[in-house]
C-alpha positions in Angstrom: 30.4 -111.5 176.4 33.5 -110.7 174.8 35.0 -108.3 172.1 35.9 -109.9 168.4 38.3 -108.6 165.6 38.3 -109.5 161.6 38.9 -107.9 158.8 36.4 -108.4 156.0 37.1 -107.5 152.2 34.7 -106.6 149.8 34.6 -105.4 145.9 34.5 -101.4 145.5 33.1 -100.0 142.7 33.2 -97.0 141.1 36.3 -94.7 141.2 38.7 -96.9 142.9 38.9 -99.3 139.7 41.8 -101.0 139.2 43.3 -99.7 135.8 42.1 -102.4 133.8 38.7 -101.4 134.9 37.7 -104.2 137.0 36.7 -103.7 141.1 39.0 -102.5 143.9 39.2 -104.6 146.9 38.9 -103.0 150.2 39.9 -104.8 153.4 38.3 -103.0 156.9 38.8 -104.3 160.3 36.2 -104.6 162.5 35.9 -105.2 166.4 32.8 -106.2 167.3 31.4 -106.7 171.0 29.7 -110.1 171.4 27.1 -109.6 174.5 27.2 -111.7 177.3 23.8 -114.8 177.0 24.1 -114.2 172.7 23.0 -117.8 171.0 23.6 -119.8 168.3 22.3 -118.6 165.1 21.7 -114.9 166.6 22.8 -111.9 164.5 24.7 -108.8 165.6 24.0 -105.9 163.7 26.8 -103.0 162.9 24.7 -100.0 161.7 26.3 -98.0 158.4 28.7 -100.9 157.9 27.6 -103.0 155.0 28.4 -101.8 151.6 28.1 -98.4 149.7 24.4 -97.4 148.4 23.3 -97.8 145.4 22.1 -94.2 144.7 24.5 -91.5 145.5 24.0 -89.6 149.0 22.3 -91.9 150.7 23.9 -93.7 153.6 25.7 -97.2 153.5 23.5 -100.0 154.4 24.3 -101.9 157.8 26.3 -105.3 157.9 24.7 -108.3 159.9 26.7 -110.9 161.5 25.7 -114.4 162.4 26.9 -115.8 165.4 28.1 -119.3 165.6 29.5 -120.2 169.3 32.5 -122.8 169.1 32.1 -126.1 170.5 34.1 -126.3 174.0 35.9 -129.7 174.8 33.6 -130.6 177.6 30.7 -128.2 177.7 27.7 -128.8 175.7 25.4 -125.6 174.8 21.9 -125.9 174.1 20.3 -122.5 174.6 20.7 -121.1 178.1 21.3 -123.7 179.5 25.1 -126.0 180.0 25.4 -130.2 179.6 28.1 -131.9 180.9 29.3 -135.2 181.6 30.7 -136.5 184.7 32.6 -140.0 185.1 32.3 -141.4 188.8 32.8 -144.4 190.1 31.3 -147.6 191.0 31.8 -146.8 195.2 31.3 -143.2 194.6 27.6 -144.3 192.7 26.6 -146.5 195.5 28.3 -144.2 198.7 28.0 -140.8 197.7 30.9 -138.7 197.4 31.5 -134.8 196.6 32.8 -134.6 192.8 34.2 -131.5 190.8 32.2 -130.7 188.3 33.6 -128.2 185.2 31.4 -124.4 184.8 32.3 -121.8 182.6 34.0 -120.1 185.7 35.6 -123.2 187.0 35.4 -126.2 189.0 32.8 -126.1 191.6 32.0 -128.9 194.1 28.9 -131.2 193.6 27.2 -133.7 196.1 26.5 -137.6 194.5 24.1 -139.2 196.8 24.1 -142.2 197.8 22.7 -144.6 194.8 23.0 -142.4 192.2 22.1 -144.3 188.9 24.4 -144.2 186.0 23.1 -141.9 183.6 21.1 -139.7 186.4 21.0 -136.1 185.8 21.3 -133.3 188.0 20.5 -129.6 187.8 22.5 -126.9 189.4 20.4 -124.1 188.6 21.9 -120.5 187.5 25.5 -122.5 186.4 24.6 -122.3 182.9 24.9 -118.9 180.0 23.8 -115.5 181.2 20.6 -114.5 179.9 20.6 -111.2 177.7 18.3 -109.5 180.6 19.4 -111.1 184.2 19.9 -114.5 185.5 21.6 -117.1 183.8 20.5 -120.6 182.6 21.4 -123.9 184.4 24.4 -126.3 184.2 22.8 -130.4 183.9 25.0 -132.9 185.3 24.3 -136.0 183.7 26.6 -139.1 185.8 28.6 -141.9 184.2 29.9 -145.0 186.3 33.6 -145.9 185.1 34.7 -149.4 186.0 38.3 -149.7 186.4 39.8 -151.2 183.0 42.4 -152.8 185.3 42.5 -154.3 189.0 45.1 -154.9 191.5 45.1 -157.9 193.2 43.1 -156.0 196.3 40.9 -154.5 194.2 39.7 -157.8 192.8 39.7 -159.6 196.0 37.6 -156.8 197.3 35.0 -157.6 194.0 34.7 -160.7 194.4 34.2 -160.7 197.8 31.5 -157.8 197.5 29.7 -160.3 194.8 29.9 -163.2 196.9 28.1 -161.1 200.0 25.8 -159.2 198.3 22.0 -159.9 197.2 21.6 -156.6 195.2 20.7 -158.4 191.7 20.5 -155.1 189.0 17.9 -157.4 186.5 
């Protein structure tokens, strides 16, 4: 959740026209409270906000927002529920290692088993938005092995040597 301000302006008719009888222009500034596990495309509604009525004495008619959430550099939303990307590498694929992994709240620490496939996806369940009721949707981890653009000299000896003794054949 979080709170929003903007102002909106809008034509006002009747008695606040401009001299040359055309529409005044009135600017209000709203702040408006986004609740926590809203969505894409969901609308907010502020009650007696929208503009005047068209008979006199009745009550102004409510303004509707649409909500449209801002793409975040690394997270990808798709309802509940979090995508992210995570670059490992080649050793780390085939030995397993503990990765950080980026949530809405911050790093947490994630296990990569041993022979993790590039392009395998994992689920952390509950990692993901809050739901408009309780609970929260998940966050899916989907891996990508990074080969090193550049070797040292050890690095490549240890390549080659790893090709020369191994029989894993990936075709």
């Amino acid at each position: 959740g979080a709170a929003k301000t903007f102002n909106l302006q809008r034509t006002q008719p009747g008695p606040n026209r401009t001299p040359d009888r055309t529409p005044g222009t009135l600017t209000k500034r709203y702040e408006v409270k986004i609740p926590p596990g809203i969505t894409e495309g969901a609308r907010i509604r502020l009650a007696g906000q929208g503009g005047p009525a068209r008979r006199t004495g009745q009550a102004a008619g409510d303004l509707f927002l649409r909500v449209h959430i801002a793409p975040h550099p690394v997270l990808k939303v798709e309802g509940q529920d979090l995508h992210v990307e995570v670059p490992i590498s080649p050793w780390e694929a085939a030995l397993g290692a503990k990765v950080g992994v980026p949530t809405l709240e911050g790093d947490i620490t994630m296990t990569i088993p041993a022979g993790t496939q590039g392009g395998q996806r994992f689920r952390n369940r509950g990692k993901g938005i809050p739901h408009k009721g309780a609970g929260r949707g998940d966050l899916y981890v989907t891996v990508r092995i990074a080969i090193p653009k550049t070797l040292t000299q050890r690095e490549q000896e240890l390549f080659e040597a790893l090709q020369e003794s191994s029989t894993f054949d990936p075709r």
